[in-house]
C-alpha positions in Angstrom: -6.3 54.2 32.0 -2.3 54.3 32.0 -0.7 52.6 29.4 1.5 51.4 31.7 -1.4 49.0 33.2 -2.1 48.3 29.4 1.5 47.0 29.3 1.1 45.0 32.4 -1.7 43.0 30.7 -0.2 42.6 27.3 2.7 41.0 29.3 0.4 38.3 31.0 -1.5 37.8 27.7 2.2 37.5 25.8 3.0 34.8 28.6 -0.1 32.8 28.5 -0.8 29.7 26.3 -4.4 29.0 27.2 -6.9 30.9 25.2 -9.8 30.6 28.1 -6.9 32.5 30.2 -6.5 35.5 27.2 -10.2 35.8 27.8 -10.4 36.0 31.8 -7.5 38.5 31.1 -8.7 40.7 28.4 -11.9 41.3 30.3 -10.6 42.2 33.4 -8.7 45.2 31.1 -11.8 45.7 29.3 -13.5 46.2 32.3 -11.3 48.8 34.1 -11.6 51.2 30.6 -13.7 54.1 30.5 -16.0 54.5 27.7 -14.0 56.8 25.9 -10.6 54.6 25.8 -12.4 51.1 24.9 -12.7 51.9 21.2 -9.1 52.7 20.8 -8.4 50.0 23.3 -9.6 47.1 21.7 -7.8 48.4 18.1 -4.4 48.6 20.0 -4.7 45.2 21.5 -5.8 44.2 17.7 -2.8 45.8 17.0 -4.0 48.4 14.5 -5.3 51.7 14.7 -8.8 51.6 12.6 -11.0 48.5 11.3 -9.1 46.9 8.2 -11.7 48.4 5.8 -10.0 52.1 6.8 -6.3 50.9 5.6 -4.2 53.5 8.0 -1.1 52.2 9.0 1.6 53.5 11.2 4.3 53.0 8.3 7.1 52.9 10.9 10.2 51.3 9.5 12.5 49.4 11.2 15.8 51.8 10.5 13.9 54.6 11.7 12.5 52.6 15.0 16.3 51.7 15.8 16.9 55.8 15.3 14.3 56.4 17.4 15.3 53.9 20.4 19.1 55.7 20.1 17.9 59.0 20.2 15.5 58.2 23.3 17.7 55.9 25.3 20.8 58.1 24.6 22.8 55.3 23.4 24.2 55.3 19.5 22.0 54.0 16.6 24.8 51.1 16.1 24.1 49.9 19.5 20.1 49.9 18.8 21.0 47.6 15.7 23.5 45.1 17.1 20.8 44.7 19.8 18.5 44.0 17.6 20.3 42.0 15.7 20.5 39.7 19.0 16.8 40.0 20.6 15.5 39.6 17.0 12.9 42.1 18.6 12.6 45.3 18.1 10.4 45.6 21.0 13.1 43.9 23.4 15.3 46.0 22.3 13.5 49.2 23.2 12.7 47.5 26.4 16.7 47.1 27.2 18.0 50.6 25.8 15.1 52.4 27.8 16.1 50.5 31.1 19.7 51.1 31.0 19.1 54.8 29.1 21.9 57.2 29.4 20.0 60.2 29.4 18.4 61.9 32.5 16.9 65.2 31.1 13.6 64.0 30.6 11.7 62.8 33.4 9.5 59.6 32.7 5.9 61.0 32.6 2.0 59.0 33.1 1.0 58.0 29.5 -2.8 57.7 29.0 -4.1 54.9 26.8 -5.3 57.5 24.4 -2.4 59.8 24.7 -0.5 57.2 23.2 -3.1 55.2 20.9 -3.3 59.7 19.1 0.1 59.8 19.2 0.5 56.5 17.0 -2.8 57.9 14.8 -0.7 61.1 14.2 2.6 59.4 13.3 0.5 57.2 10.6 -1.2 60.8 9.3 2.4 62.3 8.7 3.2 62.4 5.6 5.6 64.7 2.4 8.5 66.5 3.0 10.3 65.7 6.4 7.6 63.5 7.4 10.1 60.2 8.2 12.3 62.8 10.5 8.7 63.8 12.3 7.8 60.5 13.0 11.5 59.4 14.7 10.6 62.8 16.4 6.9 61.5 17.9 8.4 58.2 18.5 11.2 59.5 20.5 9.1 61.5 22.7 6.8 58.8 23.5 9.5 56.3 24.5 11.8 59.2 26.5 8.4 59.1 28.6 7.8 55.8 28.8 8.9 52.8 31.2 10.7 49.9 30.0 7.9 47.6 29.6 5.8 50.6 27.9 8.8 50.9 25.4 8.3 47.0 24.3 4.8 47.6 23.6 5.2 50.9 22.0 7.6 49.7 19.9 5.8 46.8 18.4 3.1 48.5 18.2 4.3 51.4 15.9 6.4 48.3 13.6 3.0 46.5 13.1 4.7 43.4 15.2 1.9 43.4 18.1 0.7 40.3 18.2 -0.6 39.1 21.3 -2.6 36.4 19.8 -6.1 37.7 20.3 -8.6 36.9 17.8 -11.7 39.1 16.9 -13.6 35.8 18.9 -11.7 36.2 21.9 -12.0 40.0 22.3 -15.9 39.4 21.4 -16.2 37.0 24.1 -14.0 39.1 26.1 -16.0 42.1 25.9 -19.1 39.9 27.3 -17.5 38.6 30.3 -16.1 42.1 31.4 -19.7 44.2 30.2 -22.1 41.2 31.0 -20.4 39.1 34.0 -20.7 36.1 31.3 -19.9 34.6 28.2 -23.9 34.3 27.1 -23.9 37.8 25.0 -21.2 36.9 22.7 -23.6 35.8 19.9 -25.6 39.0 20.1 -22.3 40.8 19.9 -21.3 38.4 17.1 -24.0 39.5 15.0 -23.5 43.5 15.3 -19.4 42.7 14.3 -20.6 41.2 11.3 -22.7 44.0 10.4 -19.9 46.2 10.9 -16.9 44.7 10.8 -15.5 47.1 13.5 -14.5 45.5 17.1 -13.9 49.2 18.0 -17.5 50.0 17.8 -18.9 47.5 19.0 -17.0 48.0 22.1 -17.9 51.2 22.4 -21.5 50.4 21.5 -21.5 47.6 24.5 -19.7 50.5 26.7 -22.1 53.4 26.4 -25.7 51.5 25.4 -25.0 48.1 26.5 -27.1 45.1 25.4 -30.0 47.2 23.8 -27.5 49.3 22.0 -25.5 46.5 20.4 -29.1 45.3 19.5 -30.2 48.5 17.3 -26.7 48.5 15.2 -27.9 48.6 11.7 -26.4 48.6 8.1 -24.6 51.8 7.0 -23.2 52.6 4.1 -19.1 52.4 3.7 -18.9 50.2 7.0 -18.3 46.7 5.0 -20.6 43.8 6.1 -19.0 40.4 6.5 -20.2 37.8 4.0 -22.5 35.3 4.0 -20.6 32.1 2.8 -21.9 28.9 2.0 -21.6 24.9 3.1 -21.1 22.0 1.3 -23.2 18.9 0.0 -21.8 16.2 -2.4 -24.9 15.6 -4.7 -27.9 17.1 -6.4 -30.3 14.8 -4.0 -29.0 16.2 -1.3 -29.3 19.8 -1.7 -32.8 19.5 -2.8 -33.6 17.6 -0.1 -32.1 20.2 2.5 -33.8 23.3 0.4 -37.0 21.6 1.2 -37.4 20.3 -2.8 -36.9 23.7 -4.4 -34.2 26.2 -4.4 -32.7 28.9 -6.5 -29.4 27.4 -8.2 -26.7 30.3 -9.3 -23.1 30.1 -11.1 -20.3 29.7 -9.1 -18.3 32.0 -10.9 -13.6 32.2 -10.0 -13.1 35.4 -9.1 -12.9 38.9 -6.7 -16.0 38.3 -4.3 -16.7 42.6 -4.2 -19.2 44.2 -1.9 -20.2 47.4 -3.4 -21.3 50.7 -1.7 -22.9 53.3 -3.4 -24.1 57.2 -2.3 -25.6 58.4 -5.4 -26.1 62.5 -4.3 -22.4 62.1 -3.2 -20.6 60.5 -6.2 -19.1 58.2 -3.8 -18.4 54.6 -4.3 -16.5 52.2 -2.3 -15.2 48.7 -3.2 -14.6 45.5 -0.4 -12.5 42.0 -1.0 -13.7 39.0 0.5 -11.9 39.8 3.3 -13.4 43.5 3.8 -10.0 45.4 3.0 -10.5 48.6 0.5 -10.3 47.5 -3.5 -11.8 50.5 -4.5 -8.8 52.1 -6.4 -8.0 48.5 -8.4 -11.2 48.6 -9.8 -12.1 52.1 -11.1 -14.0 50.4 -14.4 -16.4 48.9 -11.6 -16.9 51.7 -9.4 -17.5 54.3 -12.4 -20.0 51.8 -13.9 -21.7 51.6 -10.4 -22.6 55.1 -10.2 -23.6 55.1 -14.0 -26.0 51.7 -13.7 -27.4 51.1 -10.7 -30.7 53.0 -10.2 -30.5 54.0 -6.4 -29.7 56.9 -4.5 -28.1 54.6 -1.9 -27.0 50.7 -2.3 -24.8 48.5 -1.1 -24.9 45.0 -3.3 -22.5 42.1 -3.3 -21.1 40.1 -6.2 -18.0 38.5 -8.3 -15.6 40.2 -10.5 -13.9 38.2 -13.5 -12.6 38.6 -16.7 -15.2 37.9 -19.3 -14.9 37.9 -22.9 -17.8 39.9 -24.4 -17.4 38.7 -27.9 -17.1 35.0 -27.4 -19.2 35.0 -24.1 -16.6 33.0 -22.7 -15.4 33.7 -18.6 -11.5 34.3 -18.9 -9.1 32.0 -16.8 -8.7 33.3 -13.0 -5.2 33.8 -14.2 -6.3 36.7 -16.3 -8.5 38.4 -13.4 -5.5 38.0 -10.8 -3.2 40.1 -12.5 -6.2 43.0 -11.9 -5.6 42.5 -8.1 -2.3 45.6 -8.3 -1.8 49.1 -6.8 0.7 49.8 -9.7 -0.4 50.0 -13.4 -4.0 50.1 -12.9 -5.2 51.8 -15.8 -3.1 49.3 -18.8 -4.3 46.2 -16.8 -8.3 47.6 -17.2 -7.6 48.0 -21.0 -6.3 44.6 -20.9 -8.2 42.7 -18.8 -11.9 44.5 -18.4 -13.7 43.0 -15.5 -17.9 42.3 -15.4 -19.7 42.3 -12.1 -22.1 39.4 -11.8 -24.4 41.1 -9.0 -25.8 38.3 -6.7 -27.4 39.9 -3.7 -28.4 43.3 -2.6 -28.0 43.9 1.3 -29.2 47.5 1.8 -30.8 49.9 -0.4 -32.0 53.8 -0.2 -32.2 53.5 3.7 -33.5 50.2 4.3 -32.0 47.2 5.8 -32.4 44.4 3.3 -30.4 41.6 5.4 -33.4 40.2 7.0 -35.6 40.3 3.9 -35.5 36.7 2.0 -33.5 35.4 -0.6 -36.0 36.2 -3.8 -36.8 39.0 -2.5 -33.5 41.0 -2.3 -32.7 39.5 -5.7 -35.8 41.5 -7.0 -35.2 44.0 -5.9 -31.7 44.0 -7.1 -32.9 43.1 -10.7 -35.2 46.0 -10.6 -32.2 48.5 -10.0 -30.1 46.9 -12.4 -30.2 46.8 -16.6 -28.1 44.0 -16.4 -26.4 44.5 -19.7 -23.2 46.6 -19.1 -20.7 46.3 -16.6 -22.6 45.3 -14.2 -24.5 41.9 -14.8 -26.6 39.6 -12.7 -25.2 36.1 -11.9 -27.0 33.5 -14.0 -29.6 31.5 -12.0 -32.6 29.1 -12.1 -35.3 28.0 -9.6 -34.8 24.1 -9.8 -37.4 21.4 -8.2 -35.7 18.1 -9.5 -32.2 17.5 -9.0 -32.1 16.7 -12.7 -32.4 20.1 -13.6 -29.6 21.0 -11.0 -27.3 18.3 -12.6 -27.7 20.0 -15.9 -27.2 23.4 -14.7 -24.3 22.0 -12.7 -22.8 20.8 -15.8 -23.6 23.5 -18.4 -21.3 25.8 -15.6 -18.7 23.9 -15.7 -18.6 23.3 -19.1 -18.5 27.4 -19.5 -15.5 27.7 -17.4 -17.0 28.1 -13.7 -16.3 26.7 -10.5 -19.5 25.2 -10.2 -22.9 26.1 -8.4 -24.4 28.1 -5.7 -27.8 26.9 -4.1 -29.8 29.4 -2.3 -33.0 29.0 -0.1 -35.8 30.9 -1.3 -37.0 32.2 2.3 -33.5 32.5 3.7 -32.2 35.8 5.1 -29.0 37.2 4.3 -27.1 35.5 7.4 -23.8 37.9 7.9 -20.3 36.3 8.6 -21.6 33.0 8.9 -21.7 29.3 7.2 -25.2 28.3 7.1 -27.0 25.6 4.3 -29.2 28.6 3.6 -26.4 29.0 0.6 -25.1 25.3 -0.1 -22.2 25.2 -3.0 -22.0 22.3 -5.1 -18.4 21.5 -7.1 -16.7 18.9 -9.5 -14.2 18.3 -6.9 -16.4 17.0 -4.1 -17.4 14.0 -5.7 -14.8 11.0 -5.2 -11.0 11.5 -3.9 -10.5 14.4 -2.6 -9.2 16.9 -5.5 -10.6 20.3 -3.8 -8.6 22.8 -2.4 -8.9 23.6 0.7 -7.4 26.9 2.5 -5.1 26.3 5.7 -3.8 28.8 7.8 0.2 28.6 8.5 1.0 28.0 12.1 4.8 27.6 11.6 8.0 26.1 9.6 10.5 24.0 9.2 14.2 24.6 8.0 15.8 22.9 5.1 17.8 21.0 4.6 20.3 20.9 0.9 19.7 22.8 -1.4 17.0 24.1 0.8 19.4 25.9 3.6 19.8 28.6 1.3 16.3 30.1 1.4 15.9 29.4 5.4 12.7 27.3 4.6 12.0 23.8 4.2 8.6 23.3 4.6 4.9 24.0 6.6 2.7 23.3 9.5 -0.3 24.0 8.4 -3.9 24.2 9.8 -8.1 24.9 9.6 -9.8 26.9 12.0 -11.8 25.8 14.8 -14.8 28.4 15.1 -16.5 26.4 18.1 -13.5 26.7 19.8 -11.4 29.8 18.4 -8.5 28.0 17.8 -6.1 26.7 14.8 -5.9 22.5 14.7 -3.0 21.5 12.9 -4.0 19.2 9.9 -0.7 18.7 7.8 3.1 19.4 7.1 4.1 20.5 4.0 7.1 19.3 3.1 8.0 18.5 -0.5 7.0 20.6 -3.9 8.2 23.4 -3.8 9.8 25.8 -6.3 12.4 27.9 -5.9 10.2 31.1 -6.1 8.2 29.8 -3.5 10.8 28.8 -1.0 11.9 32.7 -1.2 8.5 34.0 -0.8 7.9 31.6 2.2 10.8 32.2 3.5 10.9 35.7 4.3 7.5 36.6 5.1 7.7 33.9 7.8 10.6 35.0 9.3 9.1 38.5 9.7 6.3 36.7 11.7 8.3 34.2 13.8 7.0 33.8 17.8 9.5 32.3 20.6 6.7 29.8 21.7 3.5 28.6 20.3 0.8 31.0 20.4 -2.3 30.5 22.9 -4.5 29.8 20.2 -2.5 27.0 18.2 -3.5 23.6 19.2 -1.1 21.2 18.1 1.0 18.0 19.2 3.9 18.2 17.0 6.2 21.2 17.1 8.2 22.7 13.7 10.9 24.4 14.2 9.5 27.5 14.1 6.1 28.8 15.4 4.5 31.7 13.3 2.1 33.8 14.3 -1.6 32.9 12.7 -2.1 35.0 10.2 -1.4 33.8 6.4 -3.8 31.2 4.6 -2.1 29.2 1.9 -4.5 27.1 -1.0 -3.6 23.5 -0.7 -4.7 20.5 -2.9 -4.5 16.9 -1.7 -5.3 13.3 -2.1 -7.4 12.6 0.4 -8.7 13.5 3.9 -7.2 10.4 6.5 -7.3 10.0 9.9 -3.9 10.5 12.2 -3.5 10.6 15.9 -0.6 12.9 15.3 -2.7 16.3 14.5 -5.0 18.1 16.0 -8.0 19.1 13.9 -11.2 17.4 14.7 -9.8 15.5 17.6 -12.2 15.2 20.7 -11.4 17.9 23.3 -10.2 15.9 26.4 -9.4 12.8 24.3 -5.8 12.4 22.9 -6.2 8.9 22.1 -9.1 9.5 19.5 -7.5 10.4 16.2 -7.6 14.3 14.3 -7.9 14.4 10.6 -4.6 14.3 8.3 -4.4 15.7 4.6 -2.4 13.2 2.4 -0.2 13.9 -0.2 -0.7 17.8 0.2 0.7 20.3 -2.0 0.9 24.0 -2.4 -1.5 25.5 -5.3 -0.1 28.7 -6.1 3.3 30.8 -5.6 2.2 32.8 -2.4 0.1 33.2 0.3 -3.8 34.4 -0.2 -4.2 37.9 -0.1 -7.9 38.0 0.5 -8.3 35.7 2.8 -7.7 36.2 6.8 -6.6 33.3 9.6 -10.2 33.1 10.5 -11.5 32.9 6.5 -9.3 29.6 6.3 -10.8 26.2 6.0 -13.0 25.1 9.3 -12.2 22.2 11.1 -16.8 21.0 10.1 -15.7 21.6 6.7 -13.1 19.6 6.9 -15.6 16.6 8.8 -17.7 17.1 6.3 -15.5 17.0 3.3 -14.3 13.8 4.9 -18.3 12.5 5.4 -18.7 13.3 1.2 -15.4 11.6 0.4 -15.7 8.1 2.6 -19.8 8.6 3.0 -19.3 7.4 6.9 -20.9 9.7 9.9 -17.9 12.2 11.7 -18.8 14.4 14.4 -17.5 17.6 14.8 
């Protein structure tokens, strides 16, 4: 396939504001790939080069993208920036410069998909002496060859500045339509992603085996699988009641959710955040201790990283585990702030898949492979069958400095990437006015106005994600609160992330005055959940008159955006009906 074909579809998908209409249009490109182009296909319309958990990036700067538009177009670096400076695109501008090029000498040649998905693979490889000057050099090649509408895509591709808009349950439902004829397979495809965690492969899979392929996809070890995460239920009562009047109940401990691989024979371990990106190299104290006390040849187990005070027995403040999170200093933070693993679930051990195995048994089986007493703990638990002893539990956790609890259905599987009640979490904050935090995705921004003009940012638009639908529902704007530090930070990673027009998979009625494109999650705390006809989350489809829900009085929890957490990881749109169900105890449906 010619990646000028590639460029033609990005340019309908860029243009389009219905998300039904990305999907009709990413399969039709789907379809037309051989099986050899999909894999890279799908990561270039992702606009990456491998799965997050691999962390390669292109590492194209802007200075040396306006030096290599210049040098292809034939016009002056200077000219490449005042462009820019105009367009506010990089992209546009390569577009412009390689229309009106001055240079003849090199005939435009066909690109191949995978010609030009290498090329970017070898510009991120390129690396020591002279390696910025090679890089301008394999930039300028590929845009000397490449057509004007090629250069745009080129061009934001290498910067990182894609974004067409696509989630991963788009292409998913995508790659059905153009491999299946329908929509129907997208579950079955759903389930081998969140084994995997790689949309690549699963393409490929779909391509080459079809249906029955995507259906044998199994666990391996150093391909990250997505987490299991839990719902919501207000009181003791009601968890028992849903866990069939006995459950397991675990500590709900504040801190790095890590999934842990482990190959024994080859002294390899590899860490994963919440959100499946590579922690290994923050955490050496964990991975060393995983090699020296867990008693497998091959295991991968999942569990929470904190600070934890072995003389006092007392879980340090979140505030002391954050400042582990760095890629700088590694080794003075582990001396100051030594980290315990409280093991909680094992997913795959010497060979076997343990996934589908129930609850108590995978935790036997990880407390048989485990001392315990070192690094690497278990989390606390009991098996409760009165909500009595759930209560007490409940409150002894809290009382230690935790979050709160964690119940778990004895017979349950482990259920990959989704929000089931098999795991049903139980906090403080859900009983009463709304005093949780909930995580909301920011769809754009407003300017300020003041004091404010200075930093370019005034305030948020801020939403949950809709996973019935794959879209973002706006639920509040976040105007007042902020410090100074905060307007800064806001301020300029937005502006690096500004869209001319509101992406295809933003529903919303109001506009800010700037759209964003979906990708940071911010922790909010408010009052309470209220109804308002003015947003978008929760509302009916195909009634505007019926109200959305509303956060009052919202406010920013911490300096910055979450780090661990993706669009998609934000705060659904049925968590927020049902936070709203615990906090006015009237029926909602979602």
């Amino acid at each position: 396939m010619l990646f000028d074909e590639v460029s033609r579809y990005y340019e309908r998908l860029e243009n389009t504001s219905s998300r039904l209409a990305m999907v009709d249009i990413l399969s039709e490109l789907f379809s037309k790939a051989r099986p050899d182009e999909i894999k890279n296909l799908i990561y270039m319309t992702q606009g990456v080069l491998a799965p997050s958990f691999e962390g390669v990036q292109i590492g194209m700067a802007e200075k040396f993208t306006e030096a290599a538009i210049a040098m292809a177009s034939g016009y002056s670096k200077e000219d490449s920036i005042a462009s820019f400076r105009k367009t506010g695109d990089m992209g546009l501008t390569a577009e412009e410069f390689i229309k009106k090029g001055k240079l003849r000498t090199l005939s435009r040649k066909e690109l191949e998909v995978n010609y030009v998905f290498e090329s970017m693979l070898k510009i991120a490889g390129t690396s020591g002496h002279g390696s910025q000057e090679s890089k301008i050099k394999m930039l300028v090649e590929l845009l000397a060859s490449a057509s004007p509408l090629e250069a745009r895509y080129m061009t934001r591709f290498a910067l990182g500045t894609l974004r067409l808009g696509a989630g991963d349950a788009t292409i998913l439902e995508s790659l059905s339509k153009a491999y299946t004829g329908d929509r129907n397979a997208k579950p079955k495809l759903e389930n081998a992603y969140n084994i995997c965690n790689d949309l690549g492969r699963v393409g490929q899979t779909l391509s080459e085996k079809g249906i029955p392929g995507i259906e044998r996809l199994k666990v391996s070890l150093f391909s990250p699988i997505r987490p299991a995460l839990a719902e919501r239920l207000p009181t003791a009562d009601a968890i028992l009641e849903r866990m069939g009047g006995k459950c397991a109940i675990e500590s709900k401990y504040d801190g790095f959710r890590v999934q842990v691989h482990i190959d024994r024979k080859k002294k390899k371990v590899e860490m994963f955040s919440r959100n499946l990106e590579k922690t290994t190299e923050m955490f050496p104290d964990l991975a060393k201790a995983a090699l020296l006390e867990v008693r497998a040849a091959e295991a991968i187990l999942e569990g929470e990283a904190l600070a934890y005070d072995d003389t006092t027995g007392e879980f340090r403040p979140f505030q002391e585990t954050i400042q582990r999170k760095r890629k700088h200093d590694i080794a003075e933070k582990s001396a100051a702030f030594p980290l315990h693993l409280f093991a909680f679930d094992l997913m795959y051990l010497d060979g076997e898949d343990y996934l589908g195995k129930p609850y108590e048994e995978r935790r036997e089986k990880l407390e048989s492979i485990i001392k315990g007493d070192g690094t690497i703990r278990f989390s606390d638990r009991i098996i409760a069958t009165t909500p009595r002893q759930i209560d007490k539990y409940f409150e002894e956790a809290v009382e230690s400095g935790l979050e709160g609890i964690v119940a778990k259905d004895l017979h349950a599987p482990y259920i990959a990437g989704a929000r089931k009640f098999s795991w049903i979490k139980l906090k403080r904050s859900y009983k009463g006015e709304l005093s949780d935090t909930v995580d909301l995705v920011i769809l754009g921004y407003y300017l300020g106005k003041g004091q404010r003009t200075e930093f370019g940012f005034g305030g948020l638009l801020a939403g949950t994600y809709n996973e019935n639908r794959d879209v973002f529902e706006t639920i509040t704007r976040i105007g007042t609160g902020f410090s100074e530090k905060q307007m800064e930070t806001l301020g300029s990673i937005l502006r690096k992330i500004k869209v001319a027009r509101r992406p295809a998979r933003v529903d919303a009625l109001i506009e800010p005055h700037f759209w964003v494109e979906p990708k940071y999650v911010v922790t909010v705390r408010a009052d309470e959940i209220t109804r308002s006809p003015t947003h978008t989350c929760g509302k009916p489809e195909g009634k505007p008159d019926e109200p959305g829900f509303a956060l009052r009085f919202p406010r920013l929890v911490s300096d910055g955006v979450r780090e661990d957490k993706g669009a998609e990881d934000a705060t659904t749109t049925k968590e927020i009906a049902e936070m709203y169900n615990m906090q006015k105890k009237v029926k909602v449906t979602d």
